[in-house]
N, C-alpha and C positions, 0 to 999 in steps of 0.2 A: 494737668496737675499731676504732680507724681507722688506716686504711691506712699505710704509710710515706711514701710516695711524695706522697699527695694527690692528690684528682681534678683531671685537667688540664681545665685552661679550654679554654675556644670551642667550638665544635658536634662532632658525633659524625661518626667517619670511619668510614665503611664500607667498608675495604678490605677484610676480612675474607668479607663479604655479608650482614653485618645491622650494624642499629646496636648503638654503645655509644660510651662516652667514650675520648679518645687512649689513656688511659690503661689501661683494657681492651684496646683492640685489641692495644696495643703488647705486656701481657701476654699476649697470647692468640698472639701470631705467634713471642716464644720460648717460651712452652709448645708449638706443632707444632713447632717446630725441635726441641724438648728430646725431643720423642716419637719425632722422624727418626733423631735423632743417637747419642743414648742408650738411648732403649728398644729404637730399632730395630725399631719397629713398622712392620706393615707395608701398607701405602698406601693398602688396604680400611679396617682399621681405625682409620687414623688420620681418615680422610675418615668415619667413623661418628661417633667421637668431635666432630667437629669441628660435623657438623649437628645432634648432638644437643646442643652447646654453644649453638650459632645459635639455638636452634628455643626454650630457654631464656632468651635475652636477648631474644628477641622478645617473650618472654610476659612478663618481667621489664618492657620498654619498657611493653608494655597496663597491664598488670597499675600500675605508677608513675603514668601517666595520659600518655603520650605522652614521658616522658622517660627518653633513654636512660643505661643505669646507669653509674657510675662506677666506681674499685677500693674508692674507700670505702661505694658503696652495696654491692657484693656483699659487703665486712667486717658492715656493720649487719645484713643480713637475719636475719629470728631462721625457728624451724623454723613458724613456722604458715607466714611465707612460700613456702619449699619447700613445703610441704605443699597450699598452694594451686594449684603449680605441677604434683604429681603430681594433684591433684583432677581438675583439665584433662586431664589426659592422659586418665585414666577417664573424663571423659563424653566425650571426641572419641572413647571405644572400644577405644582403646589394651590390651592383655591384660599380665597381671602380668607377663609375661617382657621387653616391650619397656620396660616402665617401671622395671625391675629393670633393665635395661641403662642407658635413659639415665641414671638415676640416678646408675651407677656411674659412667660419663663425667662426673657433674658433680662425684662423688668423689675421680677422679682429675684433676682440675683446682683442687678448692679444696687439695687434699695439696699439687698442686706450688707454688701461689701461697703456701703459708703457708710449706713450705722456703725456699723462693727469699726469702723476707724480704718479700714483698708484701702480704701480708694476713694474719689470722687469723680464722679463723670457726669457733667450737666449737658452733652449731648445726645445721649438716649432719650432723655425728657423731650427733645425736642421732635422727636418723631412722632409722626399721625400712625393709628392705627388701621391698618388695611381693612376696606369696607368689606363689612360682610355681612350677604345677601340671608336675610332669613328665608325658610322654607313657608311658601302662603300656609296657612291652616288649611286642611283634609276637611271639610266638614261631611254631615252627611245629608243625603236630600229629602227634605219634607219627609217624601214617601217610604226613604227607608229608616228616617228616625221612627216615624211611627209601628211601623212593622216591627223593629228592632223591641221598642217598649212590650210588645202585646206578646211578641215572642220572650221574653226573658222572664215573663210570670208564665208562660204555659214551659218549660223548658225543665224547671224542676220537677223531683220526684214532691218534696216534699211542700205543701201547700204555703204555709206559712212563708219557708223561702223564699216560694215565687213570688209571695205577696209584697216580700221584703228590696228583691233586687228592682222589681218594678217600681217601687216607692223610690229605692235609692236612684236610677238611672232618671226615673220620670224630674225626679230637684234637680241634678245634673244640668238636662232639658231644660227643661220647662224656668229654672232659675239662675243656669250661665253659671254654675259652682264649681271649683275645683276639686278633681275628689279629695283632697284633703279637707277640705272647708264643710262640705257635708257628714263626712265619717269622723270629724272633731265636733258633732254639734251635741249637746245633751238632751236628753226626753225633755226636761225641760223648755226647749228652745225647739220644739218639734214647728214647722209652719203650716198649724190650724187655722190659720187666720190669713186675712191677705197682706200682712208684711213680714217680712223675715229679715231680722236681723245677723250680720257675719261678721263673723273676724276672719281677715284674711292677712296676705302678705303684709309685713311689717306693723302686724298688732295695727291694723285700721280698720275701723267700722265700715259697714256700709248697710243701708235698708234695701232692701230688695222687693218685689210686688210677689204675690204667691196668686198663682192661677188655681181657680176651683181645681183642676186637673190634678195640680201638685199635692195639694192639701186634699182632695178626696185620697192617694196613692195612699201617700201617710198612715192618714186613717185608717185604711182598708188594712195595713200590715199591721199596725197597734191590735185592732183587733183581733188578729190571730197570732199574735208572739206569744209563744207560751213561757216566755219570762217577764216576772214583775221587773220594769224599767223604773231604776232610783230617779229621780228628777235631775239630780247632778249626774247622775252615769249617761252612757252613750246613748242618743238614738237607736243607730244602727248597732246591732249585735251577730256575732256568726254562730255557728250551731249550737256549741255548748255555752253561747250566754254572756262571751265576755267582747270588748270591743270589736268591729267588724275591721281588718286587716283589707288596705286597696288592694295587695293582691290578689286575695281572694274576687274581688269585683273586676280587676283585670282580668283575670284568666278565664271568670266567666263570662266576657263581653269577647276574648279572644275564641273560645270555643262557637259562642253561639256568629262572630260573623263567618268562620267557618262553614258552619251549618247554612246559612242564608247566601252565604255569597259575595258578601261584601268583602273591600279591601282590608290590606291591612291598616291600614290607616283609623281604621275604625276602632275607637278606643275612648274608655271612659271621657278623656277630654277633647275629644273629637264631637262631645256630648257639649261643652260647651264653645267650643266652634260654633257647631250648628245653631243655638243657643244666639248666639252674635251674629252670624250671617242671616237670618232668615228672620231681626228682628229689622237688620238694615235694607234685606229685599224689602220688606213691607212698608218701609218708611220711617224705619226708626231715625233719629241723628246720631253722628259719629258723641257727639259730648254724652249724650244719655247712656250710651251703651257703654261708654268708659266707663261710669260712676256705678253701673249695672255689674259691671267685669271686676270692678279695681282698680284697674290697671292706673298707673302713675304717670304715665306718660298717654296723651293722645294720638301719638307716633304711632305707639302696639296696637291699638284699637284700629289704626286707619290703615292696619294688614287687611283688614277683612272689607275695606272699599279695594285695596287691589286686587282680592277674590274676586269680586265682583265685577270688576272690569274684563280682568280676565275672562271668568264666564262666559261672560257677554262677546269676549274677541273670538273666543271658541262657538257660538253659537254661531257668528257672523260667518266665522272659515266653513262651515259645515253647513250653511244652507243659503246663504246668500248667492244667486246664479254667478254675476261676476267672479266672488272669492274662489267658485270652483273649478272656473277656468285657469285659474293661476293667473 
């Protein structure tokens, strides 16, 4: 389909910092306006998108034979073109997830050229996004969650504290919560009791079961905050009283594995990793632990049986007499 506008005459300006036609570039400078203005994107990722646009009209120019594209060549290209262009990426080395990105940048650029009346190109839609391989979850093992809880109330100077980050990391644990989901909950909605209601991703409930463990932690900190907690205000609070910031519970989970020994990997939500994996060692089902987690898809949930398997392949490599003959 060709362009509205038509490819502007005379040589290629590179104001932008690669070549293409006036008439690209000129598309291409209120597209970042459009991204500043409107989407409100913010200035990382609009400078992502924009090299990842670059780095494609480059390979658009080779790829032509030294000529740079027009608005009515990027209307023409059909999907082997693109698909040439992901080819390249895989031999320069490029991993599914970076190419699964730029991708999306060149998705989110032909959307806006086809609203704005610029172009249309119904062969980008027809390209599969390159699979990319999530990283299993870190969790941590039995023996060092627990260690981990008993050291982060002896860790602080001040008593109260300790009582406080113990309480926070023990719900983490002990109830599979993101740390946003616990440092959003109000005194009111403390879990004294054995169910705990959440709001999580996409404003949806969930009940959750609360272990003595959990609800004694709780308790234990309530009783030493030396701030009166409004029933609508925070749970958790930091020193001087007002909502408890996750950074504050990241750096101190980064310090203290430090201290113990552990990876880096170990991190407030590595708390509910472990949470999930050690519900399914013991026989949880993959369905219960979704509805335990949130999670929307049973897919994300049944990372943590590849954990598992894995585990298990490594146990095998490492003590089985065969596996260690090779």
């Amino acid at each position: 389909m060709t362009a509205r506008d038509g490819a502007a005459s005379g040589a290629a300006q590179p104001t932008l910092g690669f070549s293409a036609q006036a008439d690209v570039q000129d598309a291409l400078a209120h597209w970042r306006r459009w991204m500043e203005s409107e989407r409100t994107l913010s200035p990382h990722t609009r400078a992502a998108y924009s090299a990842d646009l670059g780095e494609f009209l480059t390979f658009l120019t080779e790829y032509r034979g030294g000529q740079p594209p027009s608005l009515n060549d990027l209307s023409d290209l059909k999907a082997g073109d693109f698909r040439a262009w992901l080819s390249r990426l895989s031999m320069d080395g490029l991993i599914g997830a970076s190419r699964a990105r730029k991708l999306a940048s060149l998705r989110n650029l032909f959307r806006w050229l086809d609203r704005s009346g610029r172009l249309h190109n119904p062969a980008i839609a027809s390209l599969s996004t390159p699979k990319v391989k999530r990283p299993l979850p870190r969790p941590l093992t039995e023996i060092d969650a627990d260690r981990f809880l008993n050291e982060s109330e002896l860790d602080r100077d001040d008593h109260w504290i300790g009582k406080r980050d113990r309480a926070l990391y023990t719900l983490l644990y002990g109830c599979g919560l993101r740390i946003s989901e616990a440092l959003g909950l109000a005194r009111k909605d403390a879990p004294l009791t054995d169910t705990l209601r959440v709001t999580g991703k996409g404003r949806k409930e969930r009940m959750i079961p609360v272990l003595p463990a959990v609800s004694e932690a709780i308790r234990a900190y309530l009783d030493v905050c030396p701030f009166t907690l409004a029933p609508d205000g925070p749970l958790f609070v930091g020193a001087r009283g007002g909502r408890l910031h996750a950074s504050i519970a990241q750096h101190q989970m980064q310090k203290l594995r430090g201290l113990m020994g552990l990876p880096d990997s170990a991190t407030p939500h590595a708390l509910r990793h472990s949470f999930a994996t050690h519900l399914l060692a013991d026989g949880g089902d993959l369905r219960s632990i979704q509805d335990l987690l949130g999670h929307a898809s049973l897919s994300t949930t049944a990372r943590y049986t590849d954990l598992e398997n894995e585990q298990l392949m490594n146990v095998y490599r490492s003590a089985h007499p065969r596996a260690r003959k090779g």
